[in-house]
C-alpha positions as CSV (number, residue, x, y, z in Angstrom):
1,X,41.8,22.5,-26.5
2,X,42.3,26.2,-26.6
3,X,39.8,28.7,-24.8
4,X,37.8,29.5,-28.1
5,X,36.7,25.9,-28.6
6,X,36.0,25.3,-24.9
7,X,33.9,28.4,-24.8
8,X,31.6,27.1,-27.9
9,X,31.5,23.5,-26.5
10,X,30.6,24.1,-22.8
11,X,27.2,25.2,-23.6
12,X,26.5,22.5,-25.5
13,X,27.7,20.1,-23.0
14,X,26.0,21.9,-20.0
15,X,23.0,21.6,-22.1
16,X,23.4,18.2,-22.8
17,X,23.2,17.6,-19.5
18,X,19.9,19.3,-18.7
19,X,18.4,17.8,-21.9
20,X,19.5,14.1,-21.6
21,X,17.9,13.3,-17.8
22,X,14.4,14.2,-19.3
23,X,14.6,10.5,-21.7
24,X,15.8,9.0,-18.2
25,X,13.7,10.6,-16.2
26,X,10.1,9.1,-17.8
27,X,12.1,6.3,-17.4
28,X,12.2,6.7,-13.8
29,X,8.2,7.7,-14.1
30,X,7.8,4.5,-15.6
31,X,9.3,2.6,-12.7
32,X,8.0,4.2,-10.2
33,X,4.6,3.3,-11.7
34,X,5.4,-0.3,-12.3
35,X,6.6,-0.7,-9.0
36,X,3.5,0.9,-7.8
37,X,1.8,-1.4,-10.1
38,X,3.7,-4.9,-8.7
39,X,3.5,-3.7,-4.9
40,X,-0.7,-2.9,-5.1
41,X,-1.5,-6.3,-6.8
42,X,0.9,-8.4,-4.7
43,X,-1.3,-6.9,-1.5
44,X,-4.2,-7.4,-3.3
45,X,-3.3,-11.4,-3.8
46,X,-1.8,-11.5,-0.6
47,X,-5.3,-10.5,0.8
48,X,-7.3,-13.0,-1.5
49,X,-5.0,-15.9,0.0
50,X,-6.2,-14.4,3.3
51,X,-9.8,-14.2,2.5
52,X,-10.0,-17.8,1.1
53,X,-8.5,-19.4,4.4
54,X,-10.9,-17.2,6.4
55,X,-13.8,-18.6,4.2
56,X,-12.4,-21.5,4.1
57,X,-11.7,-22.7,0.4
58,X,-8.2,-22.5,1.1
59,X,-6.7,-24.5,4.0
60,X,-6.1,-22.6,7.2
61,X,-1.3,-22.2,6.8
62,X,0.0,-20.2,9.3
63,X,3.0,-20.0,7.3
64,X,1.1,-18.9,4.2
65,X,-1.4,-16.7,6.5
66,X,1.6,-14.9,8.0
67,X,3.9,-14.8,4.8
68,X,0.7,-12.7,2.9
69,X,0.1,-10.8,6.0
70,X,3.9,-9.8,5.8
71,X,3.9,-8.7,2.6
72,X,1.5,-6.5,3.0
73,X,3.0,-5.2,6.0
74,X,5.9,-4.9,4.3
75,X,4.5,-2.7,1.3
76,X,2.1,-0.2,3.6
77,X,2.7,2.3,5.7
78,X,6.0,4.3,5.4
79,X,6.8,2.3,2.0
80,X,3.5,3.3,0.3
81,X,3.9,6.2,1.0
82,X,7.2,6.6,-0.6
83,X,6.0,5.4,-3.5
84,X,4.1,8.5,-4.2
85,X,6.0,11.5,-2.8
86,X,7.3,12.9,-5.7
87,X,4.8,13.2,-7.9
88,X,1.3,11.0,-7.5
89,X,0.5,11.8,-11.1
90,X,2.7,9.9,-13.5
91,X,1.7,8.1,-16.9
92,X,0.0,4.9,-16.7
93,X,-1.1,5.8,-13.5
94,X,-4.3,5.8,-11.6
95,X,-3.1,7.8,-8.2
96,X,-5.0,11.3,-7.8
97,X,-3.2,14.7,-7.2
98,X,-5.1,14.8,-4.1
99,X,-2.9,12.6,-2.6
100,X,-0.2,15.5,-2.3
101,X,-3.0,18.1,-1.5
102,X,-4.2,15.7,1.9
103,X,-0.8,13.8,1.8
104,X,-1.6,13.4,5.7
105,X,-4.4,11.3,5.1
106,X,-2.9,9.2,2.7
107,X,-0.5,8.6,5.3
108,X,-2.6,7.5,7.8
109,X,-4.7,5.2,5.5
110,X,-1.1,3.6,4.6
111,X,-0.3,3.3,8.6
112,X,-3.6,2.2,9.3
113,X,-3.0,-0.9,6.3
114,X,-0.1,-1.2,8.1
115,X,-1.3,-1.4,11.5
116,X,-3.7,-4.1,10.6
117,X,-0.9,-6.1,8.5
118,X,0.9,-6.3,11.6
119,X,-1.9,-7.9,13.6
120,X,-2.8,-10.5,11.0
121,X,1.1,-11.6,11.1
122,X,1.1,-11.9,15.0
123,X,-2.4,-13.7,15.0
124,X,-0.9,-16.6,12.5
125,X,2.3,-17.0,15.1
126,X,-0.3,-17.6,17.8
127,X,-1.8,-19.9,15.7
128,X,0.2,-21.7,14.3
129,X,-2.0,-25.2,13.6
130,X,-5.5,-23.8,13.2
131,X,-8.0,-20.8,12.4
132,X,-9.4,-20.7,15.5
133,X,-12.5,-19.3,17.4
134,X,-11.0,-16.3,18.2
135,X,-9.5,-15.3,15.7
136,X,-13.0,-15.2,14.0
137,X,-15.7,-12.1,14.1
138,X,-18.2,-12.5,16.7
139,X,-21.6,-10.9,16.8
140,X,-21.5,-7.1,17.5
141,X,-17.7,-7.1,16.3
142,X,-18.8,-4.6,14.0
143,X,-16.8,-1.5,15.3
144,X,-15.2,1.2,12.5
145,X,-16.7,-1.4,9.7
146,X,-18.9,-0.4,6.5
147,X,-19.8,3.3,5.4
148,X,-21.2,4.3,8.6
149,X,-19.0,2.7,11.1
150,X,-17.6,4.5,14.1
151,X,-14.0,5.7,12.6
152,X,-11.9,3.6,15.1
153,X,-7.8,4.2,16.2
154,X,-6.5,1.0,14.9
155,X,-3.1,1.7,17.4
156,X,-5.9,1.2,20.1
157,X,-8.5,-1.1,19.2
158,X,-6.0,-3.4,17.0
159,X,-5.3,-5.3,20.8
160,X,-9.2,-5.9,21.3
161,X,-10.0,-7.2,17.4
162,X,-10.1,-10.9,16.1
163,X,-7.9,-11.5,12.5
164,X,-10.9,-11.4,10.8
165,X,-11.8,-8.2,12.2
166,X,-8.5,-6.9,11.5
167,X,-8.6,-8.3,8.3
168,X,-12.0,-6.7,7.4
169,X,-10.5,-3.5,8.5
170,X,-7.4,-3.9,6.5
171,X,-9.7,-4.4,3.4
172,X,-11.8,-0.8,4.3
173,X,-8.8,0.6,4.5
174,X,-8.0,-0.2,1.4
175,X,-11.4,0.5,-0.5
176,X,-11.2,4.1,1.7
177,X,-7.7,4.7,-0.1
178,X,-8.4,4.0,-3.2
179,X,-11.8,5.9,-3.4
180,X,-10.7,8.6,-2.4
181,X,-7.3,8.7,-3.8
182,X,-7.7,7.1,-7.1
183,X,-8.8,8.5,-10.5
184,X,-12.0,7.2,-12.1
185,X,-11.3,5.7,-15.4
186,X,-12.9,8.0,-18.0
């Protein structure tokens, strides 16, 4: 190919290769949305399998208990997170820019899901045949729980709290998260 040719040909090309990520790119958008979409609702039916063996119209599993609490351990914290550095506001998507503007927060919310994830996992090895006693609220176990509960460390208080505590926690967490950090539909 002689110089002339090259010379009319590598601009095209070059531009060819800024031009052709954007298709692939919102591709990428897509999937990253998806995968936002697949990782929120398996928490969310994770927690329902929960929340029926705590109210019991789901036999007590510790292998199912644990399982559900692991996946939702396993999607929280640093790995929510991740999902939404980039860019919060894609297509299809319900996330807020304010999750970039108080990213911090976010982050702690995700930890905090995480945190209380954790516990629910441990409590279903300790338990392995029944929902026990202990592993149930008890009067006053109120602490860091509805609109106007004390805002408690879960790191430090996570030792002292029954599942269900934890598991009421978990679930505040996540209403806190997605008030303030998802978009109202219009």
């Amino acid at each position: 190919m002689s110089f002339k040719v090259y010379a009319v040909f590598a601009p095209a090309i070059a531009l060819a290769g800024i031009v052709a990520p954007i298709p692939n790119q919102a591709q990428a958008n897509e999937k990253t949305v998806i995968a936002r979409q697949l990782d929120m609702k398996s928490m969310a039916e994770a927690a329902k399998l929960i929340d029926g063996m705590f109210k019991g119209s789901t036999s007590y599993d510790s292998g199912l208990f644990k399982a559900a609490a692991e996946s939702i351990h396993k999607r929280s914290g640093r790995a929510l997170v991740a999902h939404f550095e980039d860019n919060p506001v894609l297509a299809g998507s319900a996330a807020s820019s304010t999750i970039m503007t108080e990213s911090a927060v976010f982050a702690a919310l995700a930890n905090d899901l995480r945190v209380y994830a954790n516990s629910l996992s441990a409590s279903a090895e300790r338990h392995p045949d029944e929902l026990t006693p202990d592993m149930r609220m008890k009067a006053g176990d109120v602490k860091g729980l509805g609109p106007f509960g004390k805002k408690v460390d879960p790191a430090k208080e996570i030792l002292t709290m029954s599942a269900e505590h934890a598991f009421h926690m978990m679930l505040q967490t996540c209403t806190s998260c997605h008030t303030r950090f998802r978009q109202k539909p219009n």
